[in-house]
C-alpha positions as CSV (number, residue, x, y, z in Angstrom):
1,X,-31.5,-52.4,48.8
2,X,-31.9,-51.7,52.4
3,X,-28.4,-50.6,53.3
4,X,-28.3,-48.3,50.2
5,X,-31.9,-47.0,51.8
6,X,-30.2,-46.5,55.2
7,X,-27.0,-44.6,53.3
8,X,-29.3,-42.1,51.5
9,X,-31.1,-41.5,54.7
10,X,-27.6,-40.7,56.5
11,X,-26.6,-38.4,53.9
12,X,-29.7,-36.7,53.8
13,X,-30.0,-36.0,57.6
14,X,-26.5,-34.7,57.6
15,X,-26.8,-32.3,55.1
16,X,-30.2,-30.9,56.7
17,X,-27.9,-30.8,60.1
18,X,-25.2,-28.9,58.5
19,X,-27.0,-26.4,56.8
20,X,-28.6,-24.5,59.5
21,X,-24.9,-24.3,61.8
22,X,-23.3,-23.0,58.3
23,X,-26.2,-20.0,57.9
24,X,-26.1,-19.1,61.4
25,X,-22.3,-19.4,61.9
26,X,-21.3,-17.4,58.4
27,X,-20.1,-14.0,59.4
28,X,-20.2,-14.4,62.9
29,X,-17.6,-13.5,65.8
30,X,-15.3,-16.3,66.6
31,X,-13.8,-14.9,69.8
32,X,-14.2,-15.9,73.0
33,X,-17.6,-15.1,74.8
34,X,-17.0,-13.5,78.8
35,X,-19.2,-14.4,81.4
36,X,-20.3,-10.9,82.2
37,X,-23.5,-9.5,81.0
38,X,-23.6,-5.5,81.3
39,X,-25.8,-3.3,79.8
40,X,-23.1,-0.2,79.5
41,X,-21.4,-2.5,77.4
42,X,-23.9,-3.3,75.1
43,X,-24.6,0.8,74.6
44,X,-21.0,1.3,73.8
45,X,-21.1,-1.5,71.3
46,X,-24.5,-0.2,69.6
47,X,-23.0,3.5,69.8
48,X,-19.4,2.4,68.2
49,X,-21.4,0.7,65.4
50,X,-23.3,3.8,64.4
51,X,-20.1,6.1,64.4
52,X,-18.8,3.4,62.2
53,X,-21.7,3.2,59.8
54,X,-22.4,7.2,60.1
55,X,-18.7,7.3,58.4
56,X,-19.7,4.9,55.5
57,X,-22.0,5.3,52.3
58,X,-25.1,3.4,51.6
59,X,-26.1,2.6,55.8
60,X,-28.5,5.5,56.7
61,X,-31.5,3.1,56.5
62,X,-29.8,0.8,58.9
63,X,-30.5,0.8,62.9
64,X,-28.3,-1.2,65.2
65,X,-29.5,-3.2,68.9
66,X,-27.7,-4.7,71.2
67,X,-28.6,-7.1,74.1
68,X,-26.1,-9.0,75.6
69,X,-23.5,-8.8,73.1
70,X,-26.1,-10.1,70.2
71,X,-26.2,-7.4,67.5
72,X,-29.2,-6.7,65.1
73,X,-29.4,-5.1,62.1
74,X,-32.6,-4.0,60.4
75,X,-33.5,-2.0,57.9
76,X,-32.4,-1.5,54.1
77,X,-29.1,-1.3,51.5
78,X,-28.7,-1.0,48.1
79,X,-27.4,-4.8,47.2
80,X,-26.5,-7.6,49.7
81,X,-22.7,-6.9,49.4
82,X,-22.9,-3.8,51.6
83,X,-24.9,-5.7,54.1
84,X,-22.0,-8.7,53.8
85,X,-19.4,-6.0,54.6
86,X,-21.8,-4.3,57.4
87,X,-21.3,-7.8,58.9
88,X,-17.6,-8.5,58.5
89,X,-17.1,-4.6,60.3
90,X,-19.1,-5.8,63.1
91,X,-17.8,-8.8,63.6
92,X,-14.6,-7.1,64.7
93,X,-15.9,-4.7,67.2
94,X,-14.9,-5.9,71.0
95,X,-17.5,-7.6,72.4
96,X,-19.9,-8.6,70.3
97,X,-21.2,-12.2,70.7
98,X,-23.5,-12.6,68.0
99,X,-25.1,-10.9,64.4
100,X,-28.2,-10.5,63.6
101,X,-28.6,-9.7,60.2
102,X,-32.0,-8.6,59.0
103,X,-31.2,-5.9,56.7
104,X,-32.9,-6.5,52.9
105,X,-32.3,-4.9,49.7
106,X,-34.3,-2.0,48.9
107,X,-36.6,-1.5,46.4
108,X,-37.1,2.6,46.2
109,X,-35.7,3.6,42.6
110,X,-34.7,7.2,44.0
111,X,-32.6,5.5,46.3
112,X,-30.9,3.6,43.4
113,X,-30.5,5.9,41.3
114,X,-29.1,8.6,43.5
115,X,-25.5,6.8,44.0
116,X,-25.7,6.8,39.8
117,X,-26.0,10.5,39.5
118,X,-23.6,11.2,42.3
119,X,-21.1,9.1,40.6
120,X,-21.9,10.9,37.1
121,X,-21.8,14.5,38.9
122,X,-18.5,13.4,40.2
123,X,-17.0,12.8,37.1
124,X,-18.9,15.7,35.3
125,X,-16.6,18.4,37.9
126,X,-13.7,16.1,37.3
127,X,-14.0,16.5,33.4
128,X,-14.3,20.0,34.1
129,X,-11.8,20.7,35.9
130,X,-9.7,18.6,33.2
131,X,-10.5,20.9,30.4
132,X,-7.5,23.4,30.6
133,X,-5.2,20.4,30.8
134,X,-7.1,18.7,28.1
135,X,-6.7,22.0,25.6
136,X,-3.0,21.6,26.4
137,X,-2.9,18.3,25.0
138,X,-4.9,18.9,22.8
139,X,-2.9,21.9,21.2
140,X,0.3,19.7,21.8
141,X,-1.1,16.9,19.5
142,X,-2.1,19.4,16.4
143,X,1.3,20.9,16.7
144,X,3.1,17.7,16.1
145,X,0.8,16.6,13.9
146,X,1.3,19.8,12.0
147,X,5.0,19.2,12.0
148,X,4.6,15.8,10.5
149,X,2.5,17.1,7.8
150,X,4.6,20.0,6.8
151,X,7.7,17.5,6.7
152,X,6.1,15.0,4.2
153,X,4.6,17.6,2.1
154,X,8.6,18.7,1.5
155,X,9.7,17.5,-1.9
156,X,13.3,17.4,-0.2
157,X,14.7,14.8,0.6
158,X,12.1,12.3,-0.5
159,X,11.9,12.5,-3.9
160,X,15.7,12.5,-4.0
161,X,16.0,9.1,-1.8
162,X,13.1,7.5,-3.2
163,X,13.1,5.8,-6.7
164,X,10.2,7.3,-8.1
165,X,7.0,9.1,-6.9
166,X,4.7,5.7,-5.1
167,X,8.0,5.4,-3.0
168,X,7.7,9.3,-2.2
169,X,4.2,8.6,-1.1
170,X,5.0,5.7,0.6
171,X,7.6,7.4,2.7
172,X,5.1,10.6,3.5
173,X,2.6,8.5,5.2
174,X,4.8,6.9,7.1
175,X,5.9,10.2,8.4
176,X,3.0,11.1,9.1
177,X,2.1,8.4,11.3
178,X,5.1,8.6,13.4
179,X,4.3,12.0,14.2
180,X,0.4,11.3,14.5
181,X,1.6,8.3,16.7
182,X,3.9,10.7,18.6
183,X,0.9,13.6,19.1
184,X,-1.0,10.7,20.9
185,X,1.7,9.9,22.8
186,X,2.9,13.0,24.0
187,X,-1.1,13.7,24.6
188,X,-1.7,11.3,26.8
189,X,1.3,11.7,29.3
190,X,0.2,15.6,29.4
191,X,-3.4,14.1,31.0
192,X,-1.3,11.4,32.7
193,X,-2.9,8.4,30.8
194,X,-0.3,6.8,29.2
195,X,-2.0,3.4,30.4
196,X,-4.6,3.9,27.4
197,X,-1.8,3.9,25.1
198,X,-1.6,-0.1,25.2
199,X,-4.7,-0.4,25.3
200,X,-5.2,1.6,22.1
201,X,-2.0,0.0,20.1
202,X,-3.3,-3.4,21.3
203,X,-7.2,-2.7,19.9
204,X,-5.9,-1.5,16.6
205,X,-3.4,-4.4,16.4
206,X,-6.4,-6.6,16.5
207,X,-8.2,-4.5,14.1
208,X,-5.4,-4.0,11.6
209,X,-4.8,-8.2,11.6
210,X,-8.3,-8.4,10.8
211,X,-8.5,-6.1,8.4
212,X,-5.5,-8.2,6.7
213,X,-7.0,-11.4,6.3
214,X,-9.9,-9.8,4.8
215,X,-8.3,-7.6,1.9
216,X,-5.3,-10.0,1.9
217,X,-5.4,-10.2,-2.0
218,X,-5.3,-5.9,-2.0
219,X,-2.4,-6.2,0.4
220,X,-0.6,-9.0,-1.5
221,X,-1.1,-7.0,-4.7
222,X,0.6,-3.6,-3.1
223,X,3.6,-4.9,-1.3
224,X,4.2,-6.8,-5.4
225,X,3.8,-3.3,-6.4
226,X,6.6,-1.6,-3.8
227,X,9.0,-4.4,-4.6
228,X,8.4,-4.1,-8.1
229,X,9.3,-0.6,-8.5
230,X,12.4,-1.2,-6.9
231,X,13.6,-4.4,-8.3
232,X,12.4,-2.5,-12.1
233,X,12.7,-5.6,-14.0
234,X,11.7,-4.0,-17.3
235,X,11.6,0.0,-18.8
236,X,8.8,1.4,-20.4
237,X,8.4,0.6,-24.1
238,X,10.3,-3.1,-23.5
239,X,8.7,-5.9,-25.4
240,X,8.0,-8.4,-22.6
241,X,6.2,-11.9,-22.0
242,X,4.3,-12.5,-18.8
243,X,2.2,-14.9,-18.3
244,X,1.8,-16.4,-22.0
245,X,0.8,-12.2,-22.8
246,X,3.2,-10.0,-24.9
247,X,3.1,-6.9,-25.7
248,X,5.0,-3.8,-24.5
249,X,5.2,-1.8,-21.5
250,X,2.9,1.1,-21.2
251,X,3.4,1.7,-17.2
252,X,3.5,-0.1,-13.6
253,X,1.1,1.2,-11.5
254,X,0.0,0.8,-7.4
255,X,-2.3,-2.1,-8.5
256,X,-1.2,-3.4,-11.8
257,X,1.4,-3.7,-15.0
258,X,0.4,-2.2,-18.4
259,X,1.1,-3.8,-21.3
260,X,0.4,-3.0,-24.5
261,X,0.1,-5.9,-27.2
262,X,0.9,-5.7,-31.3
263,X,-2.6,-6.1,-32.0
264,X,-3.1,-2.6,-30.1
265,X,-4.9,-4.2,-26.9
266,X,-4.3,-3.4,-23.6
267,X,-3.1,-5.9,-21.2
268,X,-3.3,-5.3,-17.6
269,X,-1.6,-8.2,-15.0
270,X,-2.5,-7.5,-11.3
271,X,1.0,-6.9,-9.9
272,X,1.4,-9.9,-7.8
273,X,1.0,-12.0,-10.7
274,X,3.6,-10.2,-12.3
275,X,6.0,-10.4,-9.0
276,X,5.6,-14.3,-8.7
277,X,5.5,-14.9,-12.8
278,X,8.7,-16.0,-15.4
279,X,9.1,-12.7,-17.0
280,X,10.5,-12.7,-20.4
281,X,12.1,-9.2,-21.6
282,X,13.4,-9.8,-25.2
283,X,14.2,-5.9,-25.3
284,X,16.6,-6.1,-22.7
285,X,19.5,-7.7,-25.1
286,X,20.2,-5.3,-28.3
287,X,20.7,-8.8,-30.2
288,X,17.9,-11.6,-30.9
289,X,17.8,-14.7,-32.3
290,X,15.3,-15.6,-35.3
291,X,14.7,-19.4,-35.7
292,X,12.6,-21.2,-38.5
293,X,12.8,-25.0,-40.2
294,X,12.2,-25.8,-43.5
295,X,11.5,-29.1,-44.9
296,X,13.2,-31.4,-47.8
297,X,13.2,-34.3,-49.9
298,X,14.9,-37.3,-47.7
299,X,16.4,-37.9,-51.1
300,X,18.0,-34.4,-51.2
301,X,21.7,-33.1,-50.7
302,X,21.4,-32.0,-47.3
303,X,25.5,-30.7,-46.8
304,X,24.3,-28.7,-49.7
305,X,20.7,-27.6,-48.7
306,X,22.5,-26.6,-45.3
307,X,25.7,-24.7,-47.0
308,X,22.9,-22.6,-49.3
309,X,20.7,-21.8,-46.4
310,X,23.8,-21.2,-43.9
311,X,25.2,-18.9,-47.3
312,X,21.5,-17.1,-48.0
313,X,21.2,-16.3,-44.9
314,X,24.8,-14.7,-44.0
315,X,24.1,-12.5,-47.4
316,X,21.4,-10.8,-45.8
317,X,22.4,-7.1,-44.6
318,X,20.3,-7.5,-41.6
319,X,22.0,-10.5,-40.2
320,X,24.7,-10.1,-37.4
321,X,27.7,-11.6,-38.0
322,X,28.2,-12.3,-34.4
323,X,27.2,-14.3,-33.4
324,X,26.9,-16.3,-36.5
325,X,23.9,-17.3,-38.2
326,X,23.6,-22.0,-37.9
327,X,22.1,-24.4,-39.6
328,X,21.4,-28.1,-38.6
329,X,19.3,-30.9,-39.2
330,X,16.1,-30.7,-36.6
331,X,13.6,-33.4,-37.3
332,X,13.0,-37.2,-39.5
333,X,9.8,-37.3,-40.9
334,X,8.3,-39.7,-43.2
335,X,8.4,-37.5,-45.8
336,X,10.4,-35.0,-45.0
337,X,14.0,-34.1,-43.7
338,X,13.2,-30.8,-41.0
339,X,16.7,-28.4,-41.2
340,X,16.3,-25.3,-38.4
341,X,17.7,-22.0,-39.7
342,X,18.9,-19.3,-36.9
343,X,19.9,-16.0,-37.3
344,X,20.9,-12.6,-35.1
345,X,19.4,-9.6,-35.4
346,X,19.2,-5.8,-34.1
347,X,16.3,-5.8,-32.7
348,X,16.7,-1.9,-32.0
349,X,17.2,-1.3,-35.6
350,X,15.1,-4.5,-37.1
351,X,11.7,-5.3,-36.9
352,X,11.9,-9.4,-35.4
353,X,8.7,-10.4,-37.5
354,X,9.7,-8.6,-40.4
355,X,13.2,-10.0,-40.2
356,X,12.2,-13.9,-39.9
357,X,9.6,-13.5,-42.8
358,X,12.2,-12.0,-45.1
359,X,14.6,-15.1,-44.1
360,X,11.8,-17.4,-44.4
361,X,11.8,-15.8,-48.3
362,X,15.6,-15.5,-49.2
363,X,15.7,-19.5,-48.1
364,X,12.8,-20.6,-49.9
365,X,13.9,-18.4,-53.1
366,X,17.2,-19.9,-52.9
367,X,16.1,-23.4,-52.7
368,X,13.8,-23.4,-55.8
369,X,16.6,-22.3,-58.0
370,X,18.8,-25.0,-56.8
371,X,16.4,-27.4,-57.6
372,X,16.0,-28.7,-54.2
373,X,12.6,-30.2,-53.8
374,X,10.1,-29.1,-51.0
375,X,8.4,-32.2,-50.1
376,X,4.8,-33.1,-50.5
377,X,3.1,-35.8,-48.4
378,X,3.0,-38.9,-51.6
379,X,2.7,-42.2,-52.2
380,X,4.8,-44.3,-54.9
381,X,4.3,-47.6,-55.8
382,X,6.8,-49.6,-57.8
383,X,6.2,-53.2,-59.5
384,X,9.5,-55.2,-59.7
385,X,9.6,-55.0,-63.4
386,X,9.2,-51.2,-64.0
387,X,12.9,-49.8,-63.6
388,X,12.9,-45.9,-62.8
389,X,15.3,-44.3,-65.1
390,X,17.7,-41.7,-63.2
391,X,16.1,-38.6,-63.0
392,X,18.0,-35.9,-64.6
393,X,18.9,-33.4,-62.4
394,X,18.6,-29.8,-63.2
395,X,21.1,-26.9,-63.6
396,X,21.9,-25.4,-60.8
397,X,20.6,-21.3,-61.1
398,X,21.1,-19.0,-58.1
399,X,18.9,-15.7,-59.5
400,X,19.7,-12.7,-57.7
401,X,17.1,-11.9,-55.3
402,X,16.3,-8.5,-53.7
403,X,16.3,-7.9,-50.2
404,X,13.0,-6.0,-48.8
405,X,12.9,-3.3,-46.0
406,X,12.8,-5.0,-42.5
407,X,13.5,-2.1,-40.1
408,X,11.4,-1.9,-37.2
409,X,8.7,0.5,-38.3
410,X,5.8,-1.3,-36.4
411,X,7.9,-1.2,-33.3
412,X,8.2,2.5,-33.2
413,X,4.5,2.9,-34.5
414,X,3.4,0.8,-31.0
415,X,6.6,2.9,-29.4
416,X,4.4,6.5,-30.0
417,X,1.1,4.9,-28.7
418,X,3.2,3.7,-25.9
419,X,4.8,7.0,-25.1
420,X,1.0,8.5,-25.7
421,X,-0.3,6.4,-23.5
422,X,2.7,7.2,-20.8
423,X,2.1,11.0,-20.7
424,X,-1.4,10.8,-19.9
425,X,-0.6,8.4,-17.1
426,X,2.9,10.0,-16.0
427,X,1.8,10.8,-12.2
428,X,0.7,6.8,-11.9
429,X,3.6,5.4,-13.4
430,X,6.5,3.8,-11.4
431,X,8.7,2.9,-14.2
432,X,11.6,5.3,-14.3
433,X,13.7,4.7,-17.6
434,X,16.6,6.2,-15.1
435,X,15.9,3.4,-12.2
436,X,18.4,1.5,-11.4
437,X,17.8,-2.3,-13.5
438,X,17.5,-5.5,-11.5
């Protein structure tokens, strides 16, 4: 332990040495020292350092002696960095051997405040003085500003290059902040402070991206909108499926799509739903398809229960001939033999429900006069020495059947609440039945 003791010890000593040389030796004159000792010298020293000082700020509480080259400085300054630089000035005058530095901070609040209110009055003429300039500007920003607002109030030429009346709006602020952008601009280079422009575009950068994150569902939701009213992938009145809901199109607005369903609800899907969803739009096509099974016997003709349907349903007068109606066998059951009927319809001219019911009928209808059994879900049990006798099958009579009304008169019903609901929201709506379609 004794050497360890003895290496503290060193350490200690050495830095106790060192300290004193460092305080005395910071700031002072490292030239050489002459051998002569006059006292005219020493005046001319003390008298430079005044004319020096005199010529500075914040030293009029300071008084300079000098005896043999060593300098001392008493009295007060407002913070210890002008004393530092009191000492590094003289430091370089010629002949000075050594610095005394006794000077404190003071501790009057007049004095302290005095170099605040200088500094304000300074700036008070300066912003002044800056006030005919400043009008300039000033003037120079409204009238730009002006022109940008006069330009995107014109109906000409946005509303003839934009696709409907959001894009209009769309492209209207955007004028107007170029031209508010450009006021600033121009503004600032009239006062000469173009350097606050970064500084400005940088602060609202940061601004703006935090303002994103936080409403980044809102801003999600409007740029679905502005692509949605270009891309127009349906028309007002279309019968569409989004999301599991259908219904038909009332309108598209800024923040959602309206849809109106056939039990006479409203449906509205936020629009970025709508932009990332599967949208089915069975209005687009003029022709549909209608597809129902029906069930028989396993121990039925099926060549003939499929020629009957395939013939019932091509003699209804609301079934396209092209494509042609088809008829196959679907599903096996236990009890049961599934055959899928299919048909094509106008579905501008024939209600889809209406049509499918009445097919459903014709089928059944035609099936019960033919004798061809609709299975039930039973159970038969047969001892070996019972013998079932051939059942006797019955005449075959096709009865003529009449064909019920199947136009679409619940579509144009929901069409007029549709168009209803359209004129009351026309300035809202995006949907232009003259767009051009995706």
């Amino acid at each position: 332990m004794n050497p360890l003791r003895r290496l503290l010890a060193a350490l200690t000593l050495a830095m106790v040495l060192c300290a004193p040389v460092h305080a005395e030796t910071a700031g002072q004159p490292q030239g050489a020292i002459t051998v002569e000792d006059s006292a005219q010298q020493d005046a001319a020293i003390a008298v430079r350092i005044r004319d020096i000082m005199s010529e500075l700020d914040g030293y009029g509480n300071v008084t300079v002696t000098v005896s043999s080259g060593i300098v001392t400085l008493r009295g007060t300054t407002l913070d210890t960095d002008t004393s530092d630089q009191l000492n590094d000035l003289v430091g370089r005058v010629e002949g000075v051997v050594a610095i005394r530095n006794e000077i404190t901070e003071t501790t009057d609040v007049v004095e302290r405040l005095n170099p605040a209110y200088e500094r304000f009055k300074t700036r008070l003429m300066q912003t002044v003085a800056l006030v005919p300039l400043l009008g300039v500007a000033l003037l120079a920003f409204a009238l730009v500003v002006l022109a940008g607002v006069l330009l995107a109030r014109a109906k000409y030429p946005w509303d003839r290059i934009a696709p409907n009346a959001f894009i209009a709006d769309i492209y209207r602020q955007i004028v107007r902040l170029v031209f508010v952008v450009a006021g600033i601009v121009i503004a600032l280079d009239i006062l000469n402070a173009t350097a606050l422009l970064g500084t400005i575009l940088g602060a609202a950068g940061i601004v703006g991206l935090a303002i994103g994150f936080a409403v980044r569902d809102t801003v999600e939701n409007f740029i679905a909108s502005v692509m949605l009213s270009f891309r127009q992938p349906f028309r007002p009145n279309d019968t569409v499926e989004i999301e599991g809901d259908v219904g038909k199109v009332i309108s598209l607005t800024s923040r959602a799509t309206i849809l109106l369903s056939f039990d006479g609800n409203q449906i509205r899907i936020p629009n970025s739903m709508v932009f990332k969803s599967r949208i089915i739009n069975y209005t687009r096509n003029t022709e549909r398809r209608f597809t129902f099974d029906v069930g028989v016997a396993p121990a039925s003709d099926l060549a003939a229960a499929k020629a009957l349907a395939l013939e019932t349903i091509n003699k209804l007068p609301f079934v396209l001939a092209t494509p042609a109606p088809a008829i196959w066998i679907e599903t096996i059951g236990d009890s049961t033999i599934g055959i899928r009927v299919t048909g094509w319809i106008d579905q501008h001219e024939t209600g889809f429900a209406l049509a499918r019911g009445e097919a459903i009928r014709h089928v059944l209808i035609a099936f019960d006069s033919a004798g061809i059994e609709m299975p039930e879900p039973t159970f038969r049990v047969v001892s070996p020495a019972d013998k079932p006798e051939a059942p006797v099958k019955p005449a075959v009579v096709i009865r003529e059947v009449e064909t019920e009304d199947v136009q679409s008169t619940q579509n144009e019903a929901l069409e007029k609440i549709v168009d209803q609901e359209r004129a009351e929201r026309a300035d809202k709506d995006l949907l232009t039945r003259e767009g051009e379609e995706e």
